[in-house]
N, C-alpha and C positions, 0 to 999 in steps of 0.2 A: 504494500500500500504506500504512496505518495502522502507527506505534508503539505502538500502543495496547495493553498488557496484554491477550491474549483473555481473561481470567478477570473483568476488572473495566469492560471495555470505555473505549470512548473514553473522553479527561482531560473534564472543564468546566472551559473556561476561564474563567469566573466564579467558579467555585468557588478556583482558584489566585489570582486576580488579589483575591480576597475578602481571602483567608489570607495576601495578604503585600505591607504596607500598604506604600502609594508612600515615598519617600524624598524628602524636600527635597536637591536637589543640594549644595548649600551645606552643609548638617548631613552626608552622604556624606563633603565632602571633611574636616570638622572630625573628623572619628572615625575615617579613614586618616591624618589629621597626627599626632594622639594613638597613634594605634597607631605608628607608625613614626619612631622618634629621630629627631633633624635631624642631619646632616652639616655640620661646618664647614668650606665648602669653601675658608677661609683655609690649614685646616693638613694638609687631605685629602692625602696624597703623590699622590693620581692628579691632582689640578687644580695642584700643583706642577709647575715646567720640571724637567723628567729631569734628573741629575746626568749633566755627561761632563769634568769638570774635577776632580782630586784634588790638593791642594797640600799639601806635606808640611814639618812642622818635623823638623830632623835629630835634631838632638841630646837623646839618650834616647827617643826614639821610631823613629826607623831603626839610629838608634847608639848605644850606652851609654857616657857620658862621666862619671869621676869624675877631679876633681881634684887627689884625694890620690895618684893614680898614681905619679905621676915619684917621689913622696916613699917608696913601697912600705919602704925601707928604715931608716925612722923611724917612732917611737914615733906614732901617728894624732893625738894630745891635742896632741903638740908643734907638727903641723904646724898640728891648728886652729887653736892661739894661733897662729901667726904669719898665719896668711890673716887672724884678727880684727883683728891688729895693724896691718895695711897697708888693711886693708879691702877684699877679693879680689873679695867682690861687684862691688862698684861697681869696680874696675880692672878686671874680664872685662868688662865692660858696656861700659866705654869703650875695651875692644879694638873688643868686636865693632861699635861704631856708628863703628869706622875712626880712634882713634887707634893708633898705630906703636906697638908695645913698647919702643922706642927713649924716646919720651915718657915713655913709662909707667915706663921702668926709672929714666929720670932723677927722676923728682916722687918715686919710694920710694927714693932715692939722698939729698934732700935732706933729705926727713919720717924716713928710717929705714936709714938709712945700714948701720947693721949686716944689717940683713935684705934687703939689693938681692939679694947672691948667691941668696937662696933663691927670689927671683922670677925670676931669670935662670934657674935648675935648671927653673923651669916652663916658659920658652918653649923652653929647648934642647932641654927631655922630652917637647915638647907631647904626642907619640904615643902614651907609657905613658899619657894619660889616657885613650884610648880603648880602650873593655873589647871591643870588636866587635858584630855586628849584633845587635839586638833580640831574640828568641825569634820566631819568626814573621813576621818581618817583612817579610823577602826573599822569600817565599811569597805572602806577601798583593801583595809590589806586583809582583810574575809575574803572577798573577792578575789584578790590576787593567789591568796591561798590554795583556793577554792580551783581556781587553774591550773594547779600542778607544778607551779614557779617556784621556786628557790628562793627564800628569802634571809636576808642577813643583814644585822644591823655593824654600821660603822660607826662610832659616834666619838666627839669628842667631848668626855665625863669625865669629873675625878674617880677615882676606884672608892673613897672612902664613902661618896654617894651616891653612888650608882642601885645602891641596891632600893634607890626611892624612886627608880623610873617606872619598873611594871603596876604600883600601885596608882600610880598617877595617869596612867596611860594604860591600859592591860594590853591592849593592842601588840605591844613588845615582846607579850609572851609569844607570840605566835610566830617570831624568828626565831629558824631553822641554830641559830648561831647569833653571838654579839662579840666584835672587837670594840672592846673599852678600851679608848687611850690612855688612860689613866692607869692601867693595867699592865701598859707596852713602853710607857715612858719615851712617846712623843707622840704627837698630836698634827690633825690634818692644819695645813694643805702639806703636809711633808708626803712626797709620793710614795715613801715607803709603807705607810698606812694601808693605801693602796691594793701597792706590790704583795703586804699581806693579806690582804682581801685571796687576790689569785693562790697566792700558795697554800696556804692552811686550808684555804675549802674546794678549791680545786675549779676556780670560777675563769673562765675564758671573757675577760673585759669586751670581746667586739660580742659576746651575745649576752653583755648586762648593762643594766642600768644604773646608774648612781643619782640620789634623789639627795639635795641639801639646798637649804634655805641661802648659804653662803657662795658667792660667785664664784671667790679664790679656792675654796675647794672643790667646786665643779669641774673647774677649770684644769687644777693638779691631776682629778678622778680620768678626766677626756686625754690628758698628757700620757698615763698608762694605758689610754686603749677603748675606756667604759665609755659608752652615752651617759648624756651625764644631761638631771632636768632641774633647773634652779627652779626651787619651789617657792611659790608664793598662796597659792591656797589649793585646800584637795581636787576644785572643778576643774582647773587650771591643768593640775596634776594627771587627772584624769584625760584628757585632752593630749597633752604631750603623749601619753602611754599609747593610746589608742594609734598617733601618728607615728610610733615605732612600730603596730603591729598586733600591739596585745590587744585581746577582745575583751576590754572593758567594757561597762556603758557607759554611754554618754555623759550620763548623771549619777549621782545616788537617788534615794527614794526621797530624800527631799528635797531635792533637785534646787536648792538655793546657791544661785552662783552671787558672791560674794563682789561686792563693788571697792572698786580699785581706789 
């Protein structure tokens, strides 16, 4: 049997083959390149290693820590001057990279002798400085959980408080693992923090992520290899993950995305 239109009868092939001039293969493939953007398949998430490693900083990202806690009962301005006075910075910093409070009380003991008491009211209060779990945050790492992912926390704490993170957060329990700086005697953004991440638990940085509120440690985490997602609140959080890969949702169930 024939296709052929009965009204117009058989095609001529000469006539078709007349009307529609050969293509040079080569010019074919230059005018499908043109037509179709390139894919960089350095940053494609599909030619990426699947994410199955989540490593998380605690503090103000699982847990909200302020300072002026213990002090609740004094003027805020008073207490700044005196954290400026001692320089609070740099003395949490050289808790958390695992000097003793005991150190630390003695050196503000000699520099500032009237003000010791008011950095002892910090380690004796340490827990009024923790406000409790993040907004969302105990939900997302359910979730994450709940995925089959790897979780481990990085964090930089002193060792002598740490053990007031899971009551303020429970969420913390739910890592697989926790490197305490305070524990290792030094403190992020030193990349060796890191470095220990990969070796003790056996984590391949190009298929983990690293979550911290601080830029300069995102920063050192991406230097070893990890995705690294500076947090600013859980939707936000939620959002970045999802653009690495992982099948988050969108939301949580209260779907309250937080204003900037």
């Amino acid at each position: 049997m024939s296709s052929a239109d009965p009204a117009t009868g058989p095609t001529n092939p000469a006539i078709n083959t007349a009307a529609s001039p050969e293509i040079d293969p080569a010019t074919s493939r230059a005018i499908n390149t043109a037509a179709s953007p390139a894919i960089d398949t350095a940053t494609s998430p599909a030619s990426s290693p699947a994410i199955d490693t989540v490593v998380y900083d605690f503090g103000n990202v699982l847990v909200g820590w302020d300072p002026f806690g213990p002090y609740a009962d004094r003027p805020r301005a008073e207490v700044a001057a005196f954290f400026e006075a001692v320089d609070f910075d740099t003395i949490n910093h050289a808790a958390d990279a695992g000097t003793s409070y005991a150190v630390l009380l003695e050196r503000v003991a000699r520099t500032h002798p009237e003000l010791v008491d008011d950095l002892r009211r910090y380690v004796e209060h340490y827990e009024l400085s923790l406000t409790g779990p993040i907004e969302g945050s105990a939900e997302l790492v359910s979730e994450l959980k709940g995925l089959g992912l790897r979780l481990y926390g990085l964090t930089n704490w002193q060792a002598e408080t740490f053990h007031s993170a899971e009551p303020a957060a429970p969420a913390i329990g739910l890592m697989d693992d926790v490197i305490v700086s305070g524990r290792e005697g030094m403190a992020k953004p030193d990349r060796r923090m890191f470095e220990l991440v990969v070796e003790r638990f056996g984590v391949d940085p190009a298929r983990a992520v690293f979550i911290d509120d601080k830029t300069v440690n995102v920063d050192a985490a991406r230097g070893v290899g990890f995705h690294g997602v500076v947090f600013t609140h859980t939707p936000a959080l939620r959002k970045e993950l999802r653009a690495l890969g992982l099948p988050v949702a969108e939301q949580g169930r209260r779907g309250v995305v937080p204003t900037e």
